[in-house]
Backbone bond lengths (Angstrom), bond angles and torsions (degrees), N, CA, C in turn:
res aa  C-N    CA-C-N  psi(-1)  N-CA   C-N-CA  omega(-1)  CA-C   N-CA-C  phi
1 X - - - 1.451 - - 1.526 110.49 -
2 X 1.413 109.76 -43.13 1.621 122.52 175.12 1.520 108.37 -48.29
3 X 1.043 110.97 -62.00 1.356 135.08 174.03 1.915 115.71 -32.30
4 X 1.361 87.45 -64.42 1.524 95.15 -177.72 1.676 114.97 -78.99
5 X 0.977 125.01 -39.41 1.752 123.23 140.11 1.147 115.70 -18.37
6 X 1.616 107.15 -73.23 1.181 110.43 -174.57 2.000 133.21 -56.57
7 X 1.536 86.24 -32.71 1.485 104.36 164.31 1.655 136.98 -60.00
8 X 1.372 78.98 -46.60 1.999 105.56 173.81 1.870 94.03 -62.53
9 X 1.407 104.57 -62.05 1.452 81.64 -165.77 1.408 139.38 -91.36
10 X 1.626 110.30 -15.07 1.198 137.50 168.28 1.542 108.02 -74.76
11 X 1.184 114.76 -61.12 1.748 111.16 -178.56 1.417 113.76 -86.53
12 X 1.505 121.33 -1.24 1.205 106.90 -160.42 1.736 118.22 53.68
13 X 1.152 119.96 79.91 1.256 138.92 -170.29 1.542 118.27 52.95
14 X 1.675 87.71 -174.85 1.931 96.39 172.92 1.919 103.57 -87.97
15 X 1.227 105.22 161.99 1.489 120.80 -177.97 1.366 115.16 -57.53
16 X 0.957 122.41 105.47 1.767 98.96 175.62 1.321 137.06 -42.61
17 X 1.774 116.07 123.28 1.490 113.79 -169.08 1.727 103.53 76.21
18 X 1.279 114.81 35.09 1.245 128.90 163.21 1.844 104.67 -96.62
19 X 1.119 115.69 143.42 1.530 127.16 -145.73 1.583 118.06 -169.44
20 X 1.364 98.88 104.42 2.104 101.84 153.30 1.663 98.57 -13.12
21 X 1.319 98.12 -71.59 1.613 108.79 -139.51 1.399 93.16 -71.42
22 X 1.489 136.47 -41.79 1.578 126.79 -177.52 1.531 113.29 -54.30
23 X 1.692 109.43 -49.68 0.957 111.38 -159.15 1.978 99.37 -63.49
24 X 0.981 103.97 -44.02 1.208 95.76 168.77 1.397 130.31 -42.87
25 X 1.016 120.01 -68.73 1.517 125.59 156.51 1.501 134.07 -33.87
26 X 1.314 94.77 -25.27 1.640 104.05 164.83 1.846 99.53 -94.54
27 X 1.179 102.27 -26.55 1.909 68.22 -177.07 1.576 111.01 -85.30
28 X 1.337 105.66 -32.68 1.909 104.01 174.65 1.303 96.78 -53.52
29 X 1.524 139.25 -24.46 1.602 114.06 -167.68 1.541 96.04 -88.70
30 X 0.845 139.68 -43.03 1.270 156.47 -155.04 1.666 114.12 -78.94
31 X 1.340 96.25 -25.80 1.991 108.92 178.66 1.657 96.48 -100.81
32 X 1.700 127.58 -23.06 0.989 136.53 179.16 2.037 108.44 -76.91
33 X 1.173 98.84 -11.03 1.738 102.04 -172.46 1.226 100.92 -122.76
34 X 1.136 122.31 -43.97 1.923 115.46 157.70 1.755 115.59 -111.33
35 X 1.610 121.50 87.86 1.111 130.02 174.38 1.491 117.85 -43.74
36 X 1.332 118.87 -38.16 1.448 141.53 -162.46 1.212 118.73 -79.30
37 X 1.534 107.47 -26.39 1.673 118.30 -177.74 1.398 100.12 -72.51
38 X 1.609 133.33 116.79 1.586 131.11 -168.28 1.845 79.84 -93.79
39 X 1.688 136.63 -5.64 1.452 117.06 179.18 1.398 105.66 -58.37
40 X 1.155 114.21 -46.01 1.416 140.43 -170.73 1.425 103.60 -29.15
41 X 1.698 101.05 -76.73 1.500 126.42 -175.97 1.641 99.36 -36.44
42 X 1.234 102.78 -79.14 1.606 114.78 -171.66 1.273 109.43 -22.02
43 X 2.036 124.91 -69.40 0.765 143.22 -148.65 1.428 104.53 -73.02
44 X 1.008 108.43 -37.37 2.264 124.43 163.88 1.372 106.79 -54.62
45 X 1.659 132.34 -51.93 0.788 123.35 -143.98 2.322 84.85 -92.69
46 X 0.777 94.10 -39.31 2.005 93.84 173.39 1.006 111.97 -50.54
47 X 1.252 134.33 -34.54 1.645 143.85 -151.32 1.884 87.38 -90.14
48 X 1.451 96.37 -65.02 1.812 114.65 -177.44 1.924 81.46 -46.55
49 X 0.929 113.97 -74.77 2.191 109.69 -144.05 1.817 85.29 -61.01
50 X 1.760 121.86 -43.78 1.660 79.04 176.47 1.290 136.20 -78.07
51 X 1.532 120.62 -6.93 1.519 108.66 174.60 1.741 104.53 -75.86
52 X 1.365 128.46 -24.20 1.135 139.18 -175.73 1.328 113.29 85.73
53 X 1.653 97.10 61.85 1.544 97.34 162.02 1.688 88.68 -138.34
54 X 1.958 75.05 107.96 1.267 91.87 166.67 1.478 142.48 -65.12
55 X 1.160 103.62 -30.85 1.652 118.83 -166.71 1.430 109.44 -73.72
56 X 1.900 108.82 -30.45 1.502 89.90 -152.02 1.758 70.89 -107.96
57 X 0.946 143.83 6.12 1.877 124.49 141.98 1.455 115.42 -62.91
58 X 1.867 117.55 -43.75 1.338 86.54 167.53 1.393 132.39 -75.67
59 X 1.387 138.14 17.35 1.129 144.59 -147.08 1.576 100.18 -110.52
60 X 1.512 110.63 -37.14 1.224 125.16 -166.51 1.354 105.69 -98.95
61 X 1.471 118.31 -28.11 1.601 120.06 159.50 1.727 127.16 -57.39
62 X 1.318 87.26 -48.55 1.877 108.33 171.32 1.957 106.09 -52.30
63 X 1.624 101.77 -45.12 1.005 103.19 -178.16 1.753 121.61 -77.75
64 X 1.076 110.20 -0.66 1.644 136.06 -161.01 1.738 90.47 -99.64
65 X 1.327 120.71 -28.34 1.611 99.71 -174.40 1.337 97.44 -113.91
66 X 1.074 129.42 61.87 1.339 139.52 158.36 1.755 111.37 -123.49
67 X 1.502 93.51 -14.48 1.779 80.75 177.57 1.482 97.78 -102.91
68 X 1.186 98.01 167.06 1.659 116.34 -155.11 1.804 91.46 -99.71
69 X 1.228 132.99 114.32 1.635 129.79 143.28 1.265 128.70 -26.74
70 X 1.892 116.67 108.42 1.551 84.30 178.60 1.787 108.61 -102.15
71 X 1.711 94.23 -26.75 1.495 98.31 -172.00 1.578 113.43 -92.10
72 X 1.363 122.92 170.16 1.704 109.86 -177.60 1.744 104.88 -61.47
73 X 1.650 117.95 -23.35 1.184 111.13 -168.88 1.569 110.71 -73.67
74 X 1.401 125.04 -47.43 0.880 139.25 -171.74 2.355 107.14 -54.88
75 X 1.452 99.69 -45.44 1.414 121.24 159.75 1.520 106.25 -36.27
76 X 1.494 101.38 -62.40 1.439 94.75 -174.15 1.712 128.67 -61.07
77 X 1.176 103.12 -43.18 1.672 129.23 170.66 1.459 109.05 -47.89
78 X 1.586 109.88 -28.33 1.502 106.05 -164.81 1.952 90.90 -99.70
79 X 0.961 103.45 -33.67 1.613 102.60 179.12 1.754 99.73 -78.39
80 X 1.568 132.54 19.52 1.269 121.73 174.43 1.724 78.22 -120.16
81 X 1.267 135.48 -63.47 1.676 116.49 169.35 1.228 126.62 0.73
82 X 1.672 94.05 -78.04 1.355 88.30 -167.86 1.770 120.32 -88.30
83 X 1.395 94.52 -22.51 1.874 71.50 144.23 1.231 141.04 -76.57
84 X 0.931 137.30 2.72 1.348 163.98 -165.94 2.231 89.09 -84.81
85 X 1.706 93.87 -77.46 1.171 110.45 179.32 2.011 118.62 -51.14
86 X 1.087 99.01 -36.30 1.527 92.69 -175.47 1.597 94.98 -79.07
87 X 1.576 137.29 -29.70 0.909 135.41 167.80 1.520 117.26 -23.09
88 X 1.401 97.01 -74.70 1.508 138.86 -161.56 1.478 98.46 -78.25
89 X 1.121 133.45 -10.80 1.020 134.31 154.44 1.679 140.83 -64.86
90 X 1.393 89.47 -61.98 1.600 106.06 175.84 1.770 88.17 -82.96
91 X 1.555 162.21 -24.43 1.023 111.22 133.63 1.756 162.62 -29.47
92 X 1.448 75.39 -39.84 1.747 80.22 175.08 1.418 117.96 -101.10
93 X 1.814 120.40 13.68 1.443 131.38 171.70 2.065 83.32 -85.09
94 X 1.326 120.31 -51.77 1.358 101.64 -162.73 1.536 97.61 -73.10
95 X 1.099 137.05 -55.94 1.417 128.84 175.66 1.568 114.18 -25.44
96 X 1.268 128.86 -53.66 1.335 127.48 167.75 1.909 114.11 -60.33
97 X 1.276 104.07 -66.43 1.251 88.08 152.66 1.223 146.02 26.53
98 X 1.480 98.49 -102.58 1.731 140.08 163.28 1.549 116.65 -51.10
99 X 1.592 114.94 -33.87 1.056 126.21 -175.87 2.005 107.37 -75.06
């Protein structure tokens, strides 16, 4: 919601043919041509938790702590993963739960 506020009034709207589904598609191509970039992961796995598909953000988070940090930034990104992931986790323990 922040976001789109922020868009409308700062950019004067979203881009035309701006899209859930592109942006997606640009980050699987983009994590698919640099595996190593953990920004990548993150930024896949946000895109995945806001349309609310959970599973395949945690999939890409799980897959996010297998690469190794080299710079402090990259450190940081990986300590937003896996919170990200324990997040998204104990969501979908109560979702089952409930079920």
């Amino acid at each position: 919601m922040l976001e789109r506020v922020y868009s409308e009034l700062i950019l004067g709207g979203m881009p035309g043919g701006a899209s859930s589904t592109k942006a997606v598609d640009a980050l699987k191509r983009a994590h698919e041509l640099d595996p190593k970039r953990i920004q990548f992961c993150y930024d896949l796995a946000r895109v995945y938790q806001n349309q609310r598909q959970f599973d395949e953000a945690i999939t890409v988070l799980v897959d996010s702590q297998k690469l190794e940090p080299v710079t402090g930034e990259e450190l940081e990104v990986s300590r937003r993963c896996r919170n990200l992931l324990q997040q998204l986790a104990r969501q979908k323990r109560g979702r089952n739960e409930v079920e």
